[in-house]
C-alpha positions as CSV (number, residue, x, y, z in Angstrom):
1,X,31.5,19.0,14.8
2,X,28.9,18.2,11.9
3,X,26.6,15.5,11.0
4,X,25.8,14.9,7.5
5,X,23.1,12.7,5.9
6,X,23.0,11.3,2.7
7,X,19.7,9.9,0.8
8,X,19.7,7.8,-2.4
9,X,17.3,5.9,-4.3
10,X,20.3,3.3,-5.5
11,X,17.9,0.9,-7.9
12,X,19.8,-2.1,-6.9
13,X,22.5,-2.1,-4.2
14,X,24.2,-5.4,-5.2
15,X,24.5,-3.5,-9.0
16,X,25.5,-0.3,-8.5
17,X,28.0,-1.3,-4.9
18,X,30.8,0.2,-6.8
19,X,29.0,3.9,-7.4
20,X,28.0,3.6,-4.2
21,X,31.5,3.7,-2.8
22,X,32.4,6.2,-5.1
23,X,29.8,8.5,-3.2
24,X,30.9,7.5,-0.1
25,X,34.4,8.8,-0.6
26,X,32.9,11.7,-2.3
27,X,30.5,12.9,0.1
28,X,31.9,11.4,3.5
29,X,28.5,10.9,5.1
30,X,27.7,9.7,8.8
31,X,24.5,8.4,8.0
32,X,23.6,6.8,4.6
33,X,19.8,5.8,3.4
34,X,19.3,3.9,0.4
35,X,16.4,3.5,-1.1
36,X,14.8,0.4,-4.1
37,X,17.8,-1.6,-2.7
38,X,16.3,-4.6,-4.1
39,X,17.8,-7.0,-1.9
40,X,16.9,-9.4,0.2
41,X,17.7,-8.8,4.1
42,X,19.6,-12.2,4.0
43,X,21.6,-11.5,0.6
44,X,22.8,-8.0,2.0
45,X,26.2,-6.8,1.1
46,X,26.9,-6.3,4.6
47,X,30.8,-6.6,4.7
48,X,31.0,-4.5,1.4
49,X,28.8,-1.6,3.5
50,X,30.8,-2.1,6.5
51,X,34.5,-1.7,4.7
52,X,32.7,1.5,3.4
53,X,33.4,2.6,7.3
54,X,29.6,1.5,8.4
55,X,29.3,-0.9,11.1
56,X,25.8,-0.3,11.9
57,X,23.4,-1.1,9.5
58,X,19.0,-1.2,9.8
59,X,17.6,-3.2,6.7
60,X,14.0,-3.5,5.5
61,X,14.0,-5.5,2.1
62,X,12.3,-8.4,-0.2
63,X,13.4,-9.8,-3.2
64,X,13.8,-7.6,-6.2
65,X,11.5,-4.9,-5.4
66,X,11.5,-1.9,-3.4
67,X,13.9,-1.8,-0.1
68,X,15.4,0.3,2.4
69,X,18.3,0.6,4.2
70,X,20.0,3.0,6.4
71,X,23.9,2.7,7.1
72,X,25.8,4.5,10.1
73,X,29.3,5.7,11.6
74,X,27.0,6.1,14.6
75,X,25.4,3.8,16.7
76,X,21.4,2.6,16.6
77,X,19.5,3.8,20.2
78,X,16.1,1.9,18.5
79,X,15.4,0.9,14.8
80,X,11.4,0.9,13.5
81,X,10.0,-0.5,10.2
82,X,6.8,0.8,9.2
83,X,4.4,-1.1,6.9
84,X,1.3,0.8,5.3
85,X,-1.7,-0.1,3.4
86,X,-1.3,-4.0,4.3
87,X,0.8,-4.8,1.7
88,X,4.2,-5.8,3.0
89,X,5.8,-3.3,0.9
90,X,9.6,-2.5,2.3
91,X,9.2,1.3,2.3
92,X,10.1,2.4,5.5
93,X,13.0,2.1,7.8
94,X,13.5,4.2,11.0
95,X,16.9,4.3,12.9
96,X,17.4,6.7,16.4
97,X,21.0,8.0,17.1
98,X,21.4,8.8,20.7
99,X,22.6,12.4,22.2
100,X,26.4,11.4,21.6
101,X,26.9,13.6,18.3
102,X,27.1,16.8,17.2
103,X,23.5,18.1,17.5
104,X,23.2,16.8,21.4
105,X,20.1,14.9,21.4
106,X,18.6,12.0,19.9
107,X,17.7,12.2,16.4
108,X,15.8,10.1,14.3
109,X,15.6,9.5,10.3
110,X,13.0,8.3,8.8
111,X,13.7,6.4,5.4
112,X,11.0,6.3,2.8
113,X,10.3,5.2,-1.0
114,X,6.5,6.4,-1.9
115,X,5.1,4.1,-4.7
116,X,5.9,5.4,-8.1
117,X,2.3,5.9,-9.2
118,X,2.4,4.0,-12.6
119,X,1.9,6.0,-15.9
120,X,-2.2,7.0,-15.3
121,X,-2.9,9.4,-12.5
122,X,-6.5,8.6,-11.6
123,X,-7.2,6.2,-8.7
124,X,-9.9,4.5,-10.5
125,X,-8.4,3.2,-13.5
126,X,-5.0,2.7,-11.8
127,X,-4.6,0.9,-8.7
128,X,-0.6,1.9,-8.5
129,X,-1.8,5.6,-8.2
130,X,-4.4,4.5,-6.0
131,X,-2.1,2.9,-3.9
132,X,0.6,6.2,-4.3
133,X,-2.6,8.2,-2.7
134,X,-3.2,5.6,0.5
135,X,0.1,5.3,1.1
136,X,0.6,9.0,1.1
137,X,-2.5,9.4,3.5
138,X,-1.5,6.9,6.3
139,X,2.5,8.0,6.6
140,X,0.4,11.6,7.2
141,X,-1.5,10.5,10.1
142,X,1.0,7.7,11.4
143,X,1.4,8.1,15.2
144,X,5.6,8.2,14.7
145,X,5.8,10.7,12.3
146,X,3.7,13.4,14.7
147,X,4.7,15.9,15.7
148,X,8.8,16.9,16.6
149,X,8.5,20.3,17.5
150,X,9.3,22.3,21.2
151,X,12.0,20.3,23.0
152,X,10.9,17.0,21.6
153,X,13.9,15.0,20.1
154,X,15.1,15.9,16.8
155,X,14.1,14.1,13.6
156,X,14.2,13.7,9.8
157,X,12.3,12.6,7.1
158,X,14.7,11.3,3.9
159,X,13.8,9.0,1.1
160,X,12.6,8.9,-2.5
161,X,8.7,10.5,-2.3
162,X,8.2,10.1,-5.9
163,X,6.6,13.3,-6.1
164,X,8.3,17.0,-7.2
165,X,5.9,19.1,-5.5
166,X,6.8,22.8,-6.7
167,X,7.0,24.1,-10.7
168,X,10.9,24.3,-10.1
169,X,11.2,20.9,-9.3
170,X,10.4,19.9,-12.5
171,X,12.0,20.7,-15.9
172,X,7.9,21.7,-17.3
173,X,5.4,23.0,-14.9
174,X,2.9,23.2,-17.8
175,X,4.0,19.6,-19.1
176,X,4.2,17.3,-16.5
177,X,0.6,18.7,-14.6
178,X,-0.8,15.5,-16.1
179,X,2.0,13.0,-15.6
180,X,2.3,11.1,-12.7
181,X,4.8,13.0,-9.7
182,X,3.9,16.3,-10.5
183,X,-0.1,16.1,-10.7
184,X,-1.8,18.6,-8.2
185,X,-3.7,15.7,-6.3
186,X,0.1,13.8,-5.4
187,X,1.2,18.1,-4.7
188,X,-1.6,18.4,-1.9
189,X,-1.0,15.0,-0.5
190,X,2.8,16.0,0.1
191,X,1.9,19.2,1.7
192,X,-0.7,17.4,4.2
193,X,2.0,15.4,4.9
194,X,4.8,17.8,5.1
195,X,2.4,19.9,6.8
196,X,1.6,17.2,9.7
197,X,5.3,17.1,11.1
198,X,5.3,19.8,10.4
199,X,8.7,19.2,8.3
200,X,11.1,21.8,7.2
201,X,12.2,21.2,3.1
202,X,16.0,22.4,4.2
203,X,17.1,21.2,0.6
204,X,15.1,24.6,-0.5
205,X,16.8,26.5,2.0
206,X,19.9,26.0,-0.2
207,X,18.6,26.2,-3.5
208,X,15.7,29.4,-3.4
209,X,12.4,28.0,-4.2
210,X,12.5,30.1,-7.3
211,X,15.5,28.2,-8.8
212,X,15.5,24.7,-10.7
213,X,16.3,22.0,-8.4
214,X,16.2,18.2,-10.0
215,X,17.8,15.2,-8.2
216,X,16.4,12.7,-11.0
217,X,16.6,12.2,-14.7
218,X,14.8,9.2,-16.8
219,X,16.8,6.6,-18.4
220,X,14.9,7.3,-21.6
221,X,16.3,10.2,-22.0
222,X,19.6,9.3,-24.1
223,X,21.8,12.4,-22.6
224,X,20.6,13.9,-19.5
225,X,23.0,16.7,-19.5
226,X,22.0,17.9,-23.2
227,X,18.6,18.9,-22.0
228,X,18.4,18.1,-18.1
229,X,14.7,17.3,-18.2
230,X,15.0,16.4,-14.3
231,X,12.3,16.2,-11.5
232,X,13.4,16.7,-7.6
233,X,12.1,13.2,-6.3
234,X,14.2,12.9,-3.6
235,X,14.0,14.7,-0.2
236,X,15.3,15.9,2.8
237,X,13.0,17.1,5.4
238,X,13.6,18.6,9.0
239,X,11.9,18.8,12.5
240,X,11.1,22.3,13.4
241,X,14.2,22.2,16.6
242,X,17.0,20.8,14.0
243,X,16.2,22.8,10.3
244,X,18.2,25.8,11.4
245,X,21.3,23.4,11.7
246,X,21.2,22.7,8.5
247,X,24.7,23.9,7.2
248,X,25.5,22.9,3.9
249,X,24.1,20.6,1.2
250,X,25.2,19.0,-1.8
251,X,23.1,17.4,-4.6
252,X,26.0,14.9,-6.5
253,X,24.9,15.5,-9.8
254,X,27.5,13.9,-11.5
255,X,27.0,10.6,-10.0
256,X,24.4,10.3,-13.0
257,X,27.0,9.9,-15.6
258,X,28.6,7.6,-13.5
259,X,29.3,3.8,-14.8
260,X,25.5,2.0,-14.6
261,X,24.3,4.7,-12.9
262,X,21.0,4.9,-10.8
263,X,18.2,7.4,-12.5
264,X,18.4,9.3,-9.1
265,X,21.8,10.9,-7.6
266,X,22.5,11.3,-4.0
267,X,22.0,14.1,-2.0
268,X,23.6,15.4,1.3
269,X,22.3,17.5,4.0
270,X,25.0,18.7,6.6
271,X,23.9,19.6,10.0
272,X,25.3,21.3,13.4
């Protein structure tokens, strides 16, 4: 018995529903979060999700911007939206799974998409990064995120963070220290808040920290493959009681060649 999550940032659900079942029947996930879905709540492709095999679904979206949605073979004990820095930004979408699976107790996932940032990485002359920073600071001290350690419930934190924290997560340590995702300020904001669970990176327990690791490559870039100038955006995170479950992971790289593909590719954390 297993439980395996999947996270994607999907840039559009309603676009890209066709890679999206192609992932599905790759990967085989129980639980699936989406991220910049881009979709209304009310304009959901419910029925397309649910002949995917997932009858429970927990949306947080807006019209075309950001989004979040979490999908499920398993039922929903209790479903929680967050909303930081008073902007009504969808970023957040928390679902609870009761004991009934494979790791015996409730779990809970927490679905995020950090801001981007925008292209200037000082607060003052960019409010985008400004807002990145806030945003980063209030998930670290929000009451539901602290702390799952000891016989507390299990929990994970999935989602698109927006930031590549280590110099193997990006294709250029020395290149990228100034561009937005990689700049030491966003770095020390992630650890706080890695640090406040405190969360478990089980995607690096799979890949050594020493290795490459990218889940993301820029449309700009006219061939990702010929020089795989990639950033690790996208997360998995653990509670302290459920990271040594962690049994296999896969990051689908090839879903980035796929037919309109999203800039990010999914990735799949197996546990029990």
């Amino acid at each position: 018995m297993s439980l395996t999550v999947c996270t994607w940032n999907i840039n559009s659900v309603r676009i890209r529903l066709d890679i999206v079942r192609a992932a599905v029947e790759r990967l085989r996930p129980d639980v699936l979060c989406l991220q910049e879905t881009k979709c209304q709540d009310d304009k959901f492709p419910l029925n397309a999700i649910r002949d995917m095999g997932f009858p429970h679904i927990a949306l947080n979206g807006q019209k075309g911007w950001h989004g979040v949605a979490t999908f499920s073979k398993r039922p929903f004990a209790r479903i929680e939206k967050g909303e930081f820095c008073g902007k009504g930004d969808a970023r957040h979408i928390a679902v609870t799974l009761d004991g009934a699976h494979a790791l015996g107790k409730p779990l809970t996932i927490h679905n995020f998409y950090v801001p981007a940032g925008g292209d200037v990485p000082d607060p003052e002359l960019n409010p985008k990064f400004a807002h990145k920073l806030a945003f980063l600071d209030e998930i670290t001290s929000w009451a539901p995120l602290k702390p799952h350690a000891g016989n507390a419930d299990h929990a994970i934190v999935v989602g698109d963070l927006n930031i590549a924290p280590l110099e193997t997560d990006v294709w250029s340590h020395k290149q990228l220290l100034t561009v937005v995702s990689h700049t030491p300020v966003e770095v020390e904001r992630l650890g706080a808040f890695q640090a406040s669970g405190p969360w478990v990176d089980v995607m690096r327990r799979f890949v050594p920290p020493q290795e490459k690791l990218f889940t993301w490559w820029s449309y700009r870039s006219p061939d990702y493959t010929a020089n795989d100038r990639g950033r690790r955006l996208d997360h998995v995170w653990a509670s302290e009681s459920l990271a040594p479950s962690a049994t296999a992971m896969t990051v689908l790289k090839e879903a980035r060649g796929w037919e309109k593909p999203s800039d990010h590719v999914p990735v799949a954390m197996t546990f029990g």
